[in-house]
C-alpha positions as CSV (number, residue, x, y, z in Angstrom):
1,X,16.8,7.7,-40.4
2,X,13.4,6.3,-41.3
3,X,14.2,3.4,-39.7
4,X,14.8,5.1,-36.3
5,X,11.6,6.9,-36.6
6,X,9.6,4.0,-37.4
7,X,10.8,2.2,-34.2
8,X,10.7,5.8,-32.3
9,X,6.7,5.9,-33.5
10,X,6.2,2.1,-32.4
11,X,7.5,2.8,-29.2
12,X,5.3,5.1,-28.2
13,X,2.3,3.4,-29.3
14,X,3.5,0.5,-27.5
15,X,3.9,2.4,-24.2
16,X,0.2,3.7,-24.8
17,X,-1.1,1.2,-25.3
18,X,0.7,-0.1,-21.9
19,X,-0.4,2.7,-19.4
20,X,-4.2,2.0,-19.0
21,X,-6.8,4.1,-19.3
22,X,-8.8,4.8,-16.0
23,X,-12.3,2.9,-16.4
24,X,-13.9,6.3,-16.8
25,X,-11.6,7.5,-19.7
26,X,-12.1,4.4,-21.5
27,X,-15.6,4.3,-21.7
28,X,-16.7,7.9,-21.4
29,X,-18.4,6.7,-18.1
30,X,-19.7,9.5,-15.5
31,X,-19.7,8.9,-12.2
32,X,-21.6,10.9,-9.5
33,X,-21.5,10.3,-5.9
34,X,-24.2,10.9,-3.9
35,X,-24.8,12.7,-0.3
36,X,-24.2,9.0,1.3
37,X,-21.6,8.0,-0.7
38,X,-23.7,6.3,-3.4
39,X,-22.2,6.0,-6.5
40,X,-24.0,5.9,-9.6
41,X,-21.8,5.0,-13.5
42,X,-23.6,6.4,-16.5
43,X,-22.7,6.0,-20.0
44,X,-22.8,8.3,-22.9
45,X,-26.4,6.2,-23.7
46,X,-27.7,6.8,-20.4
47,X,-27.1,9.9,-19.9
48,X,-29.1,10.2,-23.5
49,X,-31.9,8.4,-22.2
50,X,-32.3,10.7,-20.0
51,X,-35.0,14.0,-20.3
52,X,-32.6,16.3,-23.2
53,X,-32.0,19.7,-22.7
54,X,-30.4,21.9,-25.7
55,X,-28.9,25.2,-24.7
56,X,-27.9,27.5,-27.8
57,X,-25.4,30.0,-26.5
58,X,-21.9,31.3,-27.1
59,X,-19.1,30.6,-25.2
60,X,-15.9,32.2,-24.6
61,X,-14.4,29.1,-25.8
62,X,-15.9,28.5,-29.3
63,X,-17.4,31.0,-32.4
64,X,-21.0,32.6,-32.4
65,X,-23.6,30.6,-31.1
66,X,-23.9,26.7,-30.9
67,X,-26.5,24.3,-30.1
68,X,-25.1,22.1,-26.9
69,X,-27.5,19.3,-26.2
70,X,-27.3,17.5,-22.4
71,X,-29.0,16.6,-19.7
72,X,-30.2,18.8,-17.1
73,X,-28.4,18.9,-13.8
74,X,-32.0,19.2,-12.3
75,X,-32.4,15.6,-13.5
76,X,-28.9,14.5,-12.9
77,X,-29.5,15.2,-9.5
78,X,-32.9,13.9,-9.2
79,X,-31.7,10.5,-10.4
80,X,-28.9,10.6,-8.0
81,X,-30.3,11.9,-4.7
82,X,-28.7,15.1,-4.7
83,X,-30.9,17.9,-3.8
84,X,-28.5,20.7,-2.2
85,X,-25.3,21.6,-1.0
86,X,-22.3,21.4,-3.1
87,X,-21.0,19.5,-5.4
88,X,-17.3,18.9,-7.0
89,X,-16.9,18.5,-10.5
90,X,-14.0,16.9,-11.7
91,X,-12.2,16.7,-15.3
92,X,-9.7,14.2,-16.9
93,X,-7.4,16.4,-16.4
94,X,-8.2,16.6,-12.8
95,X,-9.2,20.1,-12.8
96,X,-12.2,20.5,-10.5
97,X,-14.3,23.2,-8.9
98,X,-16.6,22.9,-5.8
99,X,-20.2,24.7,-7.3
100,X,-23.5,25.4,-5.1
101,X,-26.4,22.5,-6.2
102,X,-28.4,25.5,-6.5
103,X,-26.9,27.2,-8.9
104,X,-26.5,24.3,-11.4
105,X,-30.0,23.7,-11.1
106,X,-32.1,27.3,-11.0
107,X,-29.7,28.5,-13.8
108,X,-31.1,25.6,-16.2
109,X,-27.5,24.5,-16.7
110,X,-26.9,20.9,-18.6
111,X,-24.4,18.4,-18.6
112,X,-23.8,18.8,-22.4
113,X,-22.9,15.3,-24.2
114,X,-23.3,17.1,-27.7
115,X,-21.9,20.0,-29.7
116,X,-24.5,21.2,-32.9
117,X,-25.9,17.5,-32.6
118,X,-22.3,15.7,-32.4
119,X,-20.9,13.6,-29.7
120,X,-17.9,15.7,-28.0
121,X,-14.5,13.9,-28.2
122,X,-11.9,14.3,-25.4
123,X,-10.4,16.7,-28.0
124,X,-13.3,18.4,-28.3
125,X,-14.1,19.4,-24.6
126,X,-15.9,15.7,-24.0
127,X,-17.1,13.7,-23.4
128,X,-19.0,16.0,-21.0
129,X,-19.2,20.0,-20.6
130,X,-20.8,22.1,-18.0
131,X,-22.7,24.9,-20.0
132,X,-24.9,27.5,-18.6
133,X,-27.0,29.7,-21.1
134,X,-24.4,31.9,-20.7
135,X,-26.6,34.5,-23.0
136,X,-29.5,34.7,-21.2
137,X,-28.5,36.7,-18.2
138,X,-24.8,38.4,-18.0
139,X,-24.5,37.0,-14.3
140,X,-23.6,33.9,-16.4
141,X,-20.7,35.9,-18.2
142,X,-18.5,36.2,-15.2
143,X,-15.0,34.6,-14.4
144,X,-16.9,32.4,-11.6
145,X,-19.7,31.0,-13.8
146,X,-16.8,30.1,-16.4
147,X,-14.6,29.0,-13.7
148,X,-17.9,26.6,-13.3
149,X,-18.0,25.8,-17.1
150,X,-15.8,22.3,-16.6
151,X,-15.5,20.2,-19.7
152,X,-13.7,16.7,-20.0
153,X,-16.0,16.4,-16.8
154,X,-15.4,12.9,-15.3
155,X,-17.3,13.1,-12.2
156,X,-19.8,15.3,-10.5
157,X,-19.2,13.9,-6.2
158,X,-21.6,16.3,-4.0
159,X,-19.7,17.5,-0.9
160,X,-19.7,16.6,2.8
């Protein structure tokens, strides 16, 4: 019995190890396509280098109020050409949700990269996680602006 297990549990780390990760999964890697097709590839420490933002809000996902620290999507988008329109952001799980440029930016939503000062695992809702101050105005606390809430977020690709 423990011998079939053992092999069982071998098995399947071999076969994980076999089916690669995609380049963005492997290395928590962003990418964001721009209006003209640019693409741009930041890490987890470039996205840090960029301006920080911390939101402290709750969510419907998580207890009371936590400390989510990001970059702005004003300054995501400034560093990527992206000034209007709409944009589709994508997660691991290839859930994705086409949101107004507008909105992500007036609303002083971040790409979060930290939970209460911690790097977010996949696990966790990371490595990235759209948060708006979701206390600050009840607008924010609405099926659509959660429906805009994407974590795992993979890519951010504005729209023809």
């Amino acid at each position: 019995m423990l011998k079939t297990v053992t092999r069982m549990a071998f098995a399947l780390a071999f076969a994980a190890w076999l089916i690669p990760a995609g380049p963005a999964q492997a290395r928590n890697e962003l990418t964001v396509t721009a209006p003209d097709g640019a693409q741009s590839v930041f890490s987890y420490d470039e996205l840090a280098k960029m301006p920080v933002t911390d939101v402290k809000t709750t969510t419907p996902w998580t207890e009371g109020k936590h400390v989510f620290t990001g970059v702005s999507f004003a300054d995501l988008f400034k560093s990527t050409g992206i000034s209007s329109g709409n944009v589709r952001v994508s997660a691991l799980n290839d859930y994705s949700v086409t949101v107004p440029v507008d909105r992500l930016v007036e609303t002083g939503a971040i790409l979060a990269y930290q939970f209460d000062g911690k790097a977010m695992s996949v696990r966790d809702k990371g490595p990235y996680w759209v948060i708006f101050p979701f206390d600050s105005d009840p607008s924010f606390q609405t099926d659509q602006y959660w429906s805009y809430a994407v974590w795992q977020v993979k890519s951010v690709n504005a729209q023809p």
